[in-house]
C-alpha positions, 0 to 999 in steps of 0.5 A: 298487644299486636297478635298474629293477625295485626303482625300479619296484616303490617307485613302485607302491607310494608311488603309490596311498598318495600320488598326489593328496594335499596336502603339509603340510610337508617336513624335510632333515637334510642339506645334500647328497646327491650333490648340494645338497639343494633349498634352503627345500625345505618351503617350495617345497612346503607346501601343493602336491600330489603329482600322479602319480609316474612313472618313467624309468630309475632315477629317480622323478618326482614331479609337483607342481601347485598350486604358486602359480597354475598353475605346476608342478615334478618332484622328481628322485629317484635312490636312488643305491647304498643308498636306500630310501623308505618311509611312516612315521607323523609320530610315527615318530622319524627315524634317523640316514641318514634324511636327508629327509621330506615329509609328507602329514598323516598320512603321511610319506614318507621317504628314506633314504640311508646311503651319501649317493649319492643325489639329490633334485632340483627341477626347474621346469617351464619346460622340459620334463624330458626336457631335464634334463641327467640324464634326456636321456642316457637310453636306451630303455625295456626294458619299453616297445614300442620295444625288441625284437629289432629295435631290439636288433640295429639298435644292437647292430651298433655295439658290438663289446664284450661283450654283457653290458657293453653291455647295461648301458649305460644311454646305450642301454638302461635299467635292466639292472642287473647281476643282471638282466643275467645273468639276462636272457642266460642265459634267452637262452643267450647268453654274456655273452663275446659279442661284441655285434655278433655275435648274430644277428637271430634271437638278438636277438629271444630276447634283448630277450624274455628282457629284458623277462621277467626284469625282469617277473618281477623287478617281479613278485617285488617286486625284488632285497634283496641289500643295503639295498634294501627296499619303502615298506612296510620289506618285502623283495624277493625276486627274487635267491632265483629266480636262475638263475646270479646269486651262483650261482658253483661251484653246478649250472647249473639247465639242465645241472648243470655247475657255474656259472662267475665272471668279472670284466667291466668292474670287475663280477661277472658269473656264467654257465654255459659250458655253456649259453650260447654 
């Protein structure tokens, strides 16, 4: 599933391509995603324009202006488990999980979704997308300046489930997919065993650190292709070639040599060293 670094890496690059630019018309080729599809779709927004995209959490906000007088609209956009965006030519023929475009003259942006978990969604501006039912359960932003050890430790003391779990918890936190959440805790040499409640001040410091390096270095790197994730440009991610533990079971430990150990944790592969992390 697309995380906060492949999400964040799609928006970087449909942003300089798209932002300010007058939509021409839009195409649904299916009726519903997770979701019923927004219906008269290209009608809703022909001749707007695409004001910024933003992101929070794992999903894309597409802001429309010039609607009719001075009303505005976000398109929600969730790429759920297999989506992908990418810029296409109008004349570029669409394939069969290709479910929606929007056009922009000599650009067409593309959504493709083979395993139809995503969402597209419209939201009218007569209240603030911070109350939409999907956006205000959030938790925070790991790359922002709120999270950090402290912050890290005052809510940690809550939960006394394992730390890895925990931190994927989007309620709290955002973002931290499974890959990311390996990696953040082995950079950290905590063990994804631990008991949240227990890591002391100090060890969340190290921890909300090595969250905020991993999942720059994974933005960095253009985010993780394990599955069907690819950039607007059809490229590839290459994040999980780094990884230290991630898909690494049974291989030396990077740090120590001693072969990487796989576990089950809430329904979900989790890899780490032993040795390691404590």
């Amino acid at each position: 599933m697309p995380e906060l670094p492949e999400v964040e890496v799609s928006r970087l690059g449909l942003l300089p391509e798209l932002a300010g630019r007058i939509i021409t018309g839009a195409v649904t080729r299916t009726p519903k995603l997770r979701y019923p599809l927004p219906r008269n779709l290209g009608k809703r927004l022909t001749g707007a324009r695409l004001a910024n995209i933003r992101r929070r959490a794992k999903y894309l906000l597409f802001d429309i202006d010039h609607l009719s007088g001075d009303r505005t609209a976000t398109l929600i956009l969730h790429l759920g488990m297999s989506g992908s965006l990418r810029i296409v030519t109008p004349d570029t023929p669409p394939q069969i999980h290709d479910h929606v475009d929007i056009a922009f003259g000599d650009k067409v942006l593309r959504l493709r979704d083979p395993r139809r978990f995503g969402a597209l969604l419209w939201h009218d501006n007569t209240t603030p997308i911070e109350d939409h039912p999907l956006i205000n359960v959030l938790g925070v932003e790991p790359l922002e300046d709120l999270f950090d050890g402290a912050w890290l430790h005052g809510h940690l003391r809550k939960r006394s489930g394992p730390i890895k779990p925990v931190l994927m918890d989007s309620h709290m936190v955002v973002g931290i997919g499974n890959i990311y959440a390996a990696e953040s805790l082995f950079l950290s040499g905590i063990s994804p065993l631990r008991s949240a409640q227990k890591i002391s001040a100090a060890r969340c410091d190290t921890l909300a650190d090595a969250v905020k390096q991993t999942l720059s270095a994974a933005v960095a790197a253009g985010g993780s292709s394990v599955r069907d994730y690819v950039h607007s440009d059809g490229g590839a991610g290459c994040f999980q070639l780094q990884c230290a533990v991630y898909e690494r079971a049974g291989e030396p430990c990077l740090g120590c040599g001693k072969p990487v150990r796989k576990i089950r944790q809430a329904g979900r592969s989790t890899f780490y060293c032993p040795n390691c992390q404590k």
